[in-house]
C-alpha positions as CSV (number, residue, x, y, z in Angstrom):
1,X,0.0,0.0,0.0
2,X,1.1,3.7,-0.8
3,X,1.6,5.9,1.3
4,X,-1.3,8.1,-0.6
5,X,-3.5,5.0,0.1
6,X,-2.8,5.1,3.9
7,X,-3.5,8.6,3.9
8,X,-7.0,8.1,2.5
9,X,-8.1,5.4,4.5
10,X,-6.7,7.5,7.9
11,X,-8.6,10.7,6.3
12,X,-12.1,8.8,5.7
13,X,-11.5,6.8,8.9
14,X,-14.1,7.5,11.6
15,X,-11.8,7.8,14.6
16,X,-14.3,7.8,17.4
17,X,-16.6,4.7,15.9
18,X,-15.9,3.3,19.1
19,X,-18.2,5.5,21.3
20,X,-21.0,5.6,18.6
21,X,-24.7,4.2,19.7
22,X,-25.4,2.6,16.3
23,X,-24.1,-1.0,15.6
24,X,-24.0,-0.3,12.0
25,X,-21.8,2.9,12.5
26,X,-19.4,0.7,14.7
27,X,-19.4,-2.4,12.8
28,X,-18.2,-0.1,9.8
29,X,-15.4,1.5,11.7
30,X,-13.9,-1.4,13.1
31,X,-13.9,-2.6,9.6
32,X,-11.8,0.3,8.6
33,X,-9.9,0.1,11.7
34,X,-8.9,-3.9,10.7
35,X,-7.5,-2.9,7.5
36,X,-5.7,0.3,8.6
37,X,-4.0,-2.4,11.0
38,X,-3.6,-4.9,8.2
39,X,-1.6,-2.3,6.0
40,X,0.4,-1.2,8.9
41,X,1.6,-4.9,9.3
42,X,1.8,-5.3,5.8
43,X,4.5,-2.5,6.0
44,X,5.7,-0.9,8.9
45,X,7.5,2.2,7.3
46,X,4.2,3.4,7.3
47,X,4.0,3.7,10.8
48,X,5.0,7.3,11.0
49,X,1.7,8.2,9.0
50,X,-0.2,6.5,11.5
51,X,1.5,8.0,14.3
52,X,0.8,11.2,12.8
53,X,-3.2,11.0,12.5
54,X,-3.0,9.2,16.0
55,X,-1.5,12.5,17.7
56,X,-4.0,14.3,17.1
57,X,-6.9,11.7,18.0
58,X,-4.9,11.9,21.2
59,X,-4.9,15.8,20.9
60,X,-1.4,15.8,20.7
61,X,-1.2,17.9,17.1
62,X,-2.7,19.9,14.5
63,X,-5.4,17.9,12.0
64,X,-3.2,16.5,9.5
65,X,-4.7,18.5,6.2
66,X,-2.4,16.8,3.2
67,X,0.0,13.9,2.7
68,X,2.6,16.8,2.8
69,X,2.3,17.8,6.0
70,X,4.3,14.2,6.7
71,X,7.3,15.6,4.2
72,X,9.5,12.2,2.9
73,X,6.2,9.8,3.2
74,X,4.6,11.6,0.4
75,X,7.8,10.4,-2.0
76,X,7.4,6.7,-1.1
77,X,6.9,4.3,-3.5
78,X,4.6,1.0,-3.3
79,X,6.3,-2.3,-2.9
Protein backbone atom coordinates (compact mmCIF):
# COMPACT_ATOMS: atom_id res chain seq x y z
CA UNK A 1 0.00 0.00 0.00
CA UNK A 2 1.10 3.66 -0.78
CA UNK A 3 1.58 5.89 1.32
CA UNK A 4 -1.27 8.07 -0.55
CA UNK A 5 -3.49 4.96 0.10
CA UNK A 6 -2.79 5.07 3.85
CA UNK A 7 -3.51 8.64 3.90
CA UNK A 8 -6.99 8.13 2.54
CA UNK A 9 -8.12 5.40 4.49
CA UNK A 10 -6.69 7.51 7.93
CA UNK A 11 -8.60 10.71 6.28
CA UNK A 12 -12.13 8.75 5.68
CA UNK A 13 -11.47 6.79 8.87
CA UNK A 14 -14.07 7.52 11.60
CA UNK A 15 -11.76 7.80 14.65
CA UNK A 16 -14.35 7.79 17.44
CA UNK A 17 -16.58 4.70 15.91
CA UNK A 18 -15.94 3.34 19.11
CA UNK A 19 -18.17 5.45 21.29
CA UNK A 20 -21.02 5.61 18.59
CA UNK A 21 -24.69 4.17 19.68
CA UNK A 22 -25.35 2.63 16.26
CA UNK A 23 -24.06 -0.97 15.60
CA UNK A 24 -24.00 -0.28 11.95
CA UNK A 25 -21.75 2.93 12.46
CA UNK A 26 -19.35 0.69 14.70
CA UNK A 27 -19.41 -2.36 12.81
CA UNK A 28 -18.24 -0.11 9.82
CA UNK A 29 -15.41 1.51 11.72
CA UNK A 30 -13.92 -1.43 13.13
CA UNK A 31 -13.88 -2.60 9.63
CA UNK A 32 -11.81 0.28 8.55
CA UNK A 33 -9.85 0.10 11.69
CA UNK A 34 -8.89 -3.88 10.73
CA UNK A 35 -7.47 -2.90 7.47
CA UNK A 36 -5.66 0.28 8.64
CA UNK A 37 -3.96 -2.41 11.05
CA UNK A 38 -3.62 -4.89 8.25
CA UNK A 39 -1.63 -2.25 6.00
CA UNK A 40 0.45 -1.17 8.90
CA UNK A 41 1.60 -4.92 9.29
CA UNK A 42 1.84 -5.33 5.81
CA UNK A 43 4.45 -2.53 5.97
CA UNK A 44 5.68 -0.86 8.87
CA UNK A 45 7.53 2.19 7.26
CA UNK A 46 4.23 3.40 7.30
CA UNK A 47 4.01 3.74 10.78
CA UNK A 48 5.04 7.27 10.95
CA UNK A 49 1.75 8.18 8.99
CA UNK A 50 -0.23 6.55 11.53
CA UNK A 51 1.54 7.98 14.28
CA UNK A 52 0.76 11.20 12.82
CA UNK A 53 -3.18 11.02 12.46
CA UNK A 54 -2.98 9.20 16.04
CA UNK A 55 -1.45 12.47 17.74
CA UNK A 56 -4.02 14.29 17.13
CA UNK A 57 -6.86 11.69 17.97
CA UNK A 58 -4.85 11.89 21.22
CA UNK A 59 -4.95 15.85 20.93
CA UNK A 60 -1.36 15.83 20.71
CA UNK A 61 -1.16 17.88 17.14
CA UNK A 62 -2.72 19.93 14.49
CA UNK A 63 -5.38 17.94 11.96
CA UNK A 64 -3.24 16.51 9.54
CA UNK A 65 -4.71 18.49 6.25
CA UNK A 66 -2.36 16.76 3.23
CA UNK A 67 0.02 13.91 2.69
CA UNK A 68 2.56 16.82 2.80
CA UNK A 69 2.34 17.81 5.97
CA UNK A 70 4.32 14.25 6.73
CA UNK A 71 7.26 15.62 4.25
CA UNK A 72 9.48 12.25 2.93
CA UNK A 73 6.16 9.80 3.21
CA UNK A 74 4.59 11.64 0.45
CA UNK A 75 7.76 10.40 -1.95
CA UNK A 76 7.43 6.67 -1.15
CA UNK A 77 6.89 4.33 -3.50
CA UNK A 78 4.60 1.02 -3.27
CA UNK A 79 6.27 -2.32 -2.90
Amino acid sequence: MTPAALWHLCEAHDWFYMYSDDHAAWRAGAAEAAAIQAALRADLSLSPLYARWIAWVNGEAEHPTTLEDLGELKDQKAV
